[in-house]
C-alpha positions in Angstrom: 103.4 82.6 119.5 99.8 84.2 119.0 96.6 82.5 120.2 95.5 81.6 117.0 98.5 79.8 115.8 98.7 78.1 119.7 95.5 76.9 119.3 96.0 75.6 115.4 98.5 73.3 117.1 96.7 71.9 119.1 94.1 70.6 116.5 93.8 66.9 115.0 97.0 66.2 112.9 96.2 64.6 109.6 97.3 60.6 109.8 99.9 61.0 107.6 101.4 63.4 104.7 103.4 61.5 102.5 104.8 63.4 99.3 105.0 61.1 96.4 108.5 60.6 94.7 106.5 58.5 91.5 102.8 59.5 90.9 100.1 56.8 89.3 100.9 58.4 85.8 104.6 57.7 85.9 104.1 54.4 87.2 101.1 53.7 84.0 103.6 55.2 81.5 106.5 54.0 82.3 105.1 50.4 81.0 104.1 52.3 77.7 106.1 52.0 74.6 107.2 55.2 74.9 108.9 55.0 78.3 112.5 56.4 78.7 114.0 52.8 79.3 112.8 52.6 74.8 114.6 55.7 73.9 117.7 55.0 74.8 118.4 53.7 71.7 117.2 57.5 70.3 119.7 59.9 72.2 120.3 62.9 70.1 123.2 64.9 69.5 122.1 67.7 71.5 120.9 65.4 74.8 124.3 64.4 75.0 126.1 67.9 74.9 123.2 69.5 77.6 122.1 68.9 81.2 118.3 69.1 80.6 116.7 68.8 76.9 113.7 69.2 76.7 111.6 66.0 76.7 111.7 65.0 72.6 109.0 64.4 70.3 108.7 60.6 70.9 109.1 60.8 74.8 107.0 60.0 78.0 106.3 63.9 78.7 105.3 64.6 74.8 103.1 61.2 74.5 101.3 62.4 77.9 100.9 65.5 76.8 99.7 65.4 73.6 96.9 63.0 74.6 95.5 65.7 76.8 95.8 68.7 75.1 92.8 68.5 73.1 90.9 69.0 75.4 92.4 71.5 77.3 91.5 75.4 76.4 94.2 76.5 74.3 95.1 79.7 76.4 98.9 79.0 77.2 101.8 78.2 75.3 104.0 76.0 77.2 107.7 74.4 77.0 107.5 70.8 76.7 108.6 69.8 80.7 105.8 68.7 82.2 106.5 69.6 86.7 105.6 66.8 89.1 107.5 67.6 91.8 109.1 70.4 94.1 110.8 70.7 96.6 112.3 74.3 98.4 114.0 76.2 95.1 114.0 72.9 92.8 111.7 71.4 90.2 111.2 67.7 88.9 109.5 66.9 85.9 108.2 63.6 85.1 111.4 62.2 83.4 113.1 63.0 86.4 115.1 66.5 85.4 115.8 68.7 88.1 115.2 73.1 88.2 116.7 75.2 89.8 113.9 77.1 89.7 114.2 81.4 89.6 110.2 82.1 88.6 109.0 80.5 92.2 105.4 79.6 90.1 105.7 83.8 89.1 106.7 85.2 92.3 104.5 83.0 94.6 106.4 80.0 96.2 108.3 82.6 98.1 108.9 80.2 101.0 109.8 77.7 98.1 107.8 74.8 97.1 106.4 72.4 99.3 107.7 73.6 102.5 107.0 71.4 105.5 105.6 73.6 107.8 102.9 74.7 105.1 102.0 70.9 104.3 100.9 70.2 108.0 99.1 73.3 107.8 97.4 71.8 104.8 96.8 68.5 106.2 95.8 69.4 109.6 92.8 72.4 107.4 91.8 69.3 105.4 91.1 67.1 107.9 89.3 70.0 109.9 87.3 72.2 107.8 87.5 73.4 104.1 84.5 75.3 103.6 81.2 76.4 104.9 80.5 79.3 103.2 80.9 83.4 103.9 77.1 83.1 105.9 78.9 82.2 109.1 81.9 82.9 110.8 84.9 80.8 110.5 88.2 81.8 113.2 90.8 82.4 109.9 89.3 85.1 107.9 89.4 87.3 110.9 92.7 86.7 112.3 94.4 86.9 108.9 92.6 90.4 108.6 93.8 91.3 111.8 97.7 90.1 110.4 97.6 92.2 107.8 96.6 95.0 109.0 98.7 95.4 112.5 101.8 93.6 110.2 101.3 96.4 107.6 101.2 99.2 110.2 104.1 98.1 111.8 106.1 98.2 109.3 105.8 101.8 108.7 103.5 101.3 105.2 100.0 102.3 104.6 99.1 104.5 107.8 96.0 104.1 107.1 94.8 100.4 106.4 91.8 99.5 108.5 89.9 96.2 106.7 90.6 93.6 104.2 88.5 92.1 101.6 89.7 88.6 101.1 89.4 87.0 97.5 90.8 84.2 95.8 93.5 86.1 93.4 95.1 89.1 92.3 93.0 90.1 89.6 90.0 89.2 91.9 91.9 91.8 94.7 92.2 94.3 91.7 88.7 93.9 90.6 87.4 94.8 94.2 89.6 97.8 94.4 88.2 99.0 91.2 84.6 98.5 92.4 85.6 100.2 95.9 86.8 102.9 93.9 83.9 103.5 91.7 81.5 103.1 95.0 83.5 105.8 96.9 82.9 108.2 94.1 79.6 107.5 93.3 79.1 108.0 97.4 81.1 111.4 96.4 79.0 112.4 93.3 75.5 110.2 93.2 75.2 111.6 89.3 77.6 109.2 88.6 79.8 111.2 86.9 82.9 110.3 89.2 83.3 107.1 88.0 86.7 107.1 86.1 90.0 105.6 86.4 93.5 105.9 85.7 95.8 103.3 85.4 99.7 103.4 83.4 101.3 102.1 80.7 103.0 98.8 80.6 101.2 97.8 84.2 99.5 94.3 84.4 96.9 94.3 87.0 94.4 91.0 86.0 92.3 89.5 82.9 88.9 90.0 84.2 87.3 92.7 82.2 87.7 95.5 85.0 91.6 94.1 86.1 91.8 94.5 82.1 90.2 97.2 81.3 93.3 98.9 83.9 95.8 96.7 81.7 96.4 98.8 78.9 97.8 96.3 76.7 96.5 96.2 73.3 97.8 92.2 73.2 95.4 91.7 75.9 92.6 93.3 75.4 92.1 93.9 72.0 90.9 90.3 71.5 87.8 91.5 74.2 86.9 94.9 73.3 85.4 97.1 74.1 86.9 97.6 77.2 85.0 99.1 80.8 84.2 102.8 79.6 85.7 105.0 81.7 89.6 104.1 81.8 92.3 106.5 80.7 96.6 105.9 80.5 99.3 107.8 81.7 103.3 107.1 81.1 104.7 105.5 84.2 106.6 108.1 86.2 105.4 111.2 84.3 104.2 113.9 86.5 103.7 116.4 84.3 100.6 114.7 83.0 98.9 113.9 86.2 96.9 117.6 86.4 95.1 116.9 83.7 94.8 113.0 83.9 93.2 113.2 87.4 90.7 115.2 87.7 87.4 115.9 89.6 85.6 113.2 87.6 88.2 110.4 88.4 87.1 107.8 91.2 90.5 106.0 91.2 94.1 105.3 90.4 95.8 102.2 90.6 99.4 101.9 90.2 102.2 99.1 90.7 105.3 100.4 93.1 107.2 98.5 90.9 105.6 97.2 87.6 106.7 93.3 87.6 105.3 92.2 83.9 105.8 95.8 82.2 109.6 95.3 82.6 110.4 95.6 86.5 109.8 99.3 86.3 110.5 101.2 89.7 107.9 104.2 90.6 110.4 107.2 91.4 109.5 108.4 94.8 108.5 111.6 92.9 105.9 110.6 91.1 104.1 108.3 93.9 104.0 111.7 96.3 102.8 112.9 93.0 100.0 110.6 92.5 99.1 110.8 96.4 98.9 115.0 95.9 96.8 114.8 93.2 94.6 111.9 93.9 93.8 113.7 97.5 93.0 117.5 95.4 90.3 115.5 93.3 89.1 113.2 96.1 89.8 109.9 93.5 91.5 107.1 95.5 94.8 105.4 95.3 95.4 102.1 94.7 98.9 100.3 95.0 98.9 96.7 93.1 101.9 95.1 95.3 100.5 91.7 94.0 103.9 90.5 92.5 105.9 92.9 94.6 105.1 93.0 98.2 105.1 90.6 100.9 109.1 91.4 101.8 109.5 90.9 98.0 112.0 94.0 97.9 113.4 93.2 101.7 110.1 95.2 103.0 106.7 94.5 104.1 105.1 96.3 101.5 107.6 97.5 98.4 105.8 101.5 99.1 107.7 101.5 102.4 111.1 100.6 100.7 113.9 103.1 102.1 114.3 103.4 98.5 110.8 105.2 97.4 110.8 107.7 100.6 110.8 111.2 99.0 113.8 113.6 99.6 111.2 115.5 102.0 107.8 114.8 103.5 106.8 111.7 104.2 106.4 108.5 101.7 102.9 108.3 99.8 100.9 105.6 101.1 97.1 104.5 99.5 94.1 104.3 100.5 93.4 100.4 98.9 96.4 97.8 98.8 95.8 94.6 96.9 97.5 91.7 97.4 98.3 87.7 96.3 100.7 85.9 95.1 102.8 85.1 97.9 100.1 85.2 100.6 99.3 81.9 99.5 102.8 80.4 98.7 100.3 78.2 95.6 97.0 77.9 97.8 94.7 80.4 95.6 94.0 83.6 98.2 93.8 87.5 97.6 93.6 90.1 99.9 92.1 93.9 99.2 93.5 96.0 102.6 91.7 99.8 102.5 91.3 102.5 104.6 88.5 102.9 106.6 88.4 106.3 106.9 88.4 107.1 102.6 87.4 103.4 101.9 85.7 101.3 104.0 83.1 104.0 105.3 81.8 103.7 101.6 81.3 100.0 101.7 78.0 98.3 102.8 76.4 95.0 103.3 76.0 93.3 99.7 78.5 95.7 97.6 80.7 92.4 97.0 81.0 89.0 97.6 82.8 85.6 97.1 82.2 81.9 97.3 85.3 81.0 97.8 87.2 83.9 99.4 88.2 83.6 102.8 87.7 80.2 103.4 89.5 78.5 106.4 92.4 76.5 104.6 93.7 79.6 102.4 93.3 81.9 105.5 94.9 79.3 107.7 97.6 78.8 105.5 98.0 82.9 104.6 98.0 83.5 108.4 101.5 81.4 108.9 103.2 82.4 105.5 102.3 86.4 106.5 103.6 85.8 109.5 107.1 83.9 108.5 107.4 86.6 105.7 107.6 89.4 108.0 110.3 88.0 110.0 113.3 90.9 110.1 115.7 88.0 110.0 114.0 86.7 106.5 114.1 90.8 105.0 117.4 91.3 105.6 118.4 88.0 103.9 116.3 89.2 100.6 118.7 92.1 100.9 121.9 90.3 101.2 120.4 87.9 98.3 119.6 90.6 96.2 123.4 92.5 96.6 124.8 88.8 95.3 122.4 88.5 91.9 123.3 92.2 91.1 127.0 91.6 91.9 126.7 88.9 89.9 124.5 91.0 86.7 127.1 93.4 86.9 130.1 91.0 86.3 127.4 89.4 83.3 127.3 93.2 81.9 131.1 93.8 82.3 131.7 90.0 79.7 128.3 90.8 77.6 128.2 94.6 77.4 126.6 94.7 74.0 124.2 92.4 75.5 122.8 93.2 78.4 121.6 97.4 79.0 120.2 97.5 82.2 119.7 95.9 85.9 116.5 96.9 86.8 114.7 96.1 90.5 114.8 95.8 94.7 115.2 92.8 96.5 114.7 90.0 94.8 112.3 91.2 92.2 115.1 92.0 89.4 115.3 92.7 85.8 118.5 91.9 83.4 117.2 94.5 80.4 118.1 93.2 76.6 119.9 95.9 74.9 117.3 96.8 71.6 119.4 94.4 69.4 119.1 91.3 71.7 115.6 91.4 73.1 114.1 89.3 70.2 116.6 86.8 71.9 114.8 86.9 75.2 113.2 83.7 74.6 116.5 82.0 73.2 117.9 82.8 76.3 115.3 81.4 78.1 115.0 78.0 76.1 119.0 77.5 77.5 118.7 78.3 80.8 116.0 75.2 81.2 117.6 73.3 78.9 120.6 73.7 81.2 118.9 73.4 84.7 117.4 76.7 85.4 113.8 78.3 84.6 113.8 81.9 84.2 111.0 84.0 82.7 110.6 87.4 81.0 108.8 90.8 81.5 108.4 93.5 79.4 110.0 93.8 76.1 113.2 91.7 76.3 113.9 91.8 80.0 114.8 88.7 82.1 112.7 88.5 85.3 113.9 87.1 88.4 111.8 86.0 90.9 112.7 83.3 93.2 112.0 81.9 96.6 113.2 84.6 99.3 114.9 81.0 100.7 117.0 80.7 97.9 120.2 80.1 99.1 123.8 81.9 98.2 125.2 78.8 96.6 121.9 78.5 94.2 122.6 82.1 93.3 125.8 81.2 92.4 124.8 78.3 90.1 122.3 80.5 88.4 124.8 83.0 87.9 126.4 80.6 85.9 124.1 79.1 84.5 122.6 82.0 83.3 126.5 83.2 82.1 126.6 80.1 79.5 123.0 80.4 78.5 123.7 84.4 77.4 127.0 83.2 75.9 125.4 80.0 73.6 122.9 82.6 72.5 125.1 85.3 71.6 127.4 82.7 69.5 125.2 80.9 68.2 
């Protein structure tokens, strides 16, 4: 057991931690006309033939709801279950239906929601310190530094990594790497002229306008252009068009290993040693976004160290920036931006960024213990074992549906279930049943089903999602 996490122990326990199994709000509507024990009397045809209907029109969840949502920005469109509880790869909402859950909050709850271990952490933070501000030292932003970088090198990815910018999210780590990369090449070139970037099509890397500006999505940012100047798009895993999309006046490329919202799309090993060759002939720097898939995601570290993406010959293509989030956090909002010193950090001085937030002692705290329990061999070769039984399991749901489904797509236990061109419209449908019968599921890309869940999913959860997922596909398809 490290110092740190010896000496964490060791510090005032909170006085109790006490998840609640009814909040206020369920106790205040369940006395309103609307509560469940009054609709009784309204069962419809379809709540008596599935599992989990959505909450009706007239019910607790929609009353609740509705008397919010006006003043709430209208930025997401959301199914009518409204979560209250969680608990390791299940979700409660407030009328007390139960989720097997496969999204894990989007590939984040990746030791599962509210695991005990995390919730003393928590406890013990709050009752210690939460915040005092990135003008003094606090013990967790180093040590979780220190983590990710000796973690990182041990297992065999990014030779390189030196220092770590921590943040508050992924497009917060994305938007540093951007700005790291546009210092570097304005260290390179003071005209200014290195400044521009390359990012690929179908990659997500953030909503703020420089994250964006690398998203080239015309859904996203067509409704806030003009974009950053200075961004081009290449095809993901092209290499023929890297000699004249990098070139002497790009400062940086960021790419995704494996894109997670552009479809689960793996990099070839190819076209990474590609990008690495080209990126070191124009002196631009390389940025991997492992946001949704690193963090033993894939059954490694870091999902550029995967046996799978090592080159025939030579050795695997590592960056000079990582960024990282999601998972580090397992819900608590933290990002991390790991660079090389030696092309990177060199470039960096006092007052080129900042954060309020970033670093402070709870996240860091928290980030410190989930790093370390998701770098455990014993919890990697489990997401590999996990991930043979889904694919086992897609490829038995190909053989029954094979008009239906095209493609398995994905490592570890980031996977894909591809729509074949005639079904994807049907994405959603499929979707709809899967929650309606017990299990939340989410898409990526155009008609692809994503699957995400808690690395502590367990084999007989797979198994019930298989089938879940089995009768969802087959209500759609006959429908």
């Amino acid at each position: 057991m490290s110092a740190i996490r010896l000496a964490a122990r060791r510090l005032p326990r909170a006085s109790r931690f006490v998840p609640a199994l009814e909040s206020p709000v369920q106790r205040r509507l369940a006395t309103t006309s609307n509560a469940p024990q009054d609709l009784n009397t309204k069962i419809s045809k379809k709540e008596t033939t599935l599992p989990n209907p959505d909450p009706a029109a007239d019910s607790v969840t929609s009353s609740f709801v509705n008397e919010r949502a006006p003043f709430m920005v209208s930025t997401y469109v959301r199914p009518a279950p409204m979560m209250m509880k969680g608990q390791g790869c299940y979700l409660w909402d407030m009328e007390n239906r139960r989720y097997l859950d496969l999204t894990a909050g989007i590939a984040v709850n990746s030791l599962g929601h509210c695991d005990p271990e995390i919730a003393k952490i928590i406890a013990e933070q709050a009752e210690t310190l939460l915040h005092a501000s990135n003008l003094y030292h606090n013990p967790w932003t180093g040590a979780l530094s220190q983590l990710l970088i000796e973690l990182t090198k041990k297992s065999g990815a990014m030779r390189d990594a030196s220092q770590v910018f921590i943040c508050n999210s992924g497009t917060e780590a994305n938007e540093a790497a951007i700005k790291f990369a546009r210092k570097v090449g304005r260290t390179l070139n003071p005209s200014g002229e290195k400044h521009e970037f390359v990012s690929f099509n179908n990659s997500f890397h953030g909503r703020t306008m420089g994250a964006l500006s690398a998203t080239p999505n015309p859904k996203y940012q067509t409704p806030f252009s003009p974009m950053i100047p200075g961004f081009k798009y290449g095809d993901y895993n092209q290499i023929e068009q890297l000699q004249t999309l990098i070139t002497d006046k790009t400062c940086g490329v960021i790419v995704e290993p494996i894109q997670g919202e552009g479809g689960v799309n793996i990099a070839t090993p190819e076209f990474l040693a590609a990008l690495r060759k080209r990126c070191d002939e124009t002196g631009a720097v390389l940025i991997y976004d492992e946001i949704q898939c690193g963090l033993s995601r894939t059954g490694s570290f870091w999902a550029h160290a995967h046996p799978s993406l090592a080159p025939a010959s030579g050795e695997a293509a590592h960056p000079d920036i990582l960024t990282t989030a999601k998972a580090l956090g397992n819900g608590i909002p933290i990002g991390a931006t790991i660079v090389s010193g030696q092309s990177v950090g060199q470039h960096i001085k006092t007052g080129d960024h900042g954060t309020t937030f970033g670093g402070n002692p709870l996240a860091c705290r928290v980030a410190h213990h989930i790093v370390e329990r998701l770098a455990e061999p014993e919890l990697q070769q489990s997401v590999k074992e996990k991930s043979d039984l889904f694919v086992a399991g897609f490829e038995a749901l190909q053989k029954k549906f094979p008009k239906v489904l095209s493609e398995i797509r994905g490592r570890g236990l980031i996977l894909g279930l591809q729509l074949a061109p005639e079904y994807t419209a049907k994405a959603g449908d499929i979707i709809t049943a899967a929650r309606e019968r017990g299990m939340l599921i989410i898409t990526a890309g155009d008609g692809c089903l994503r699957f995400v869940p808690a690395l502590t999913i367990t084999n007989d959860q797979i198994q019930t999602g298989l089938r879940i997922l089995e009768q969802s596909i087959e209500s759609v398809v006959q429908a």
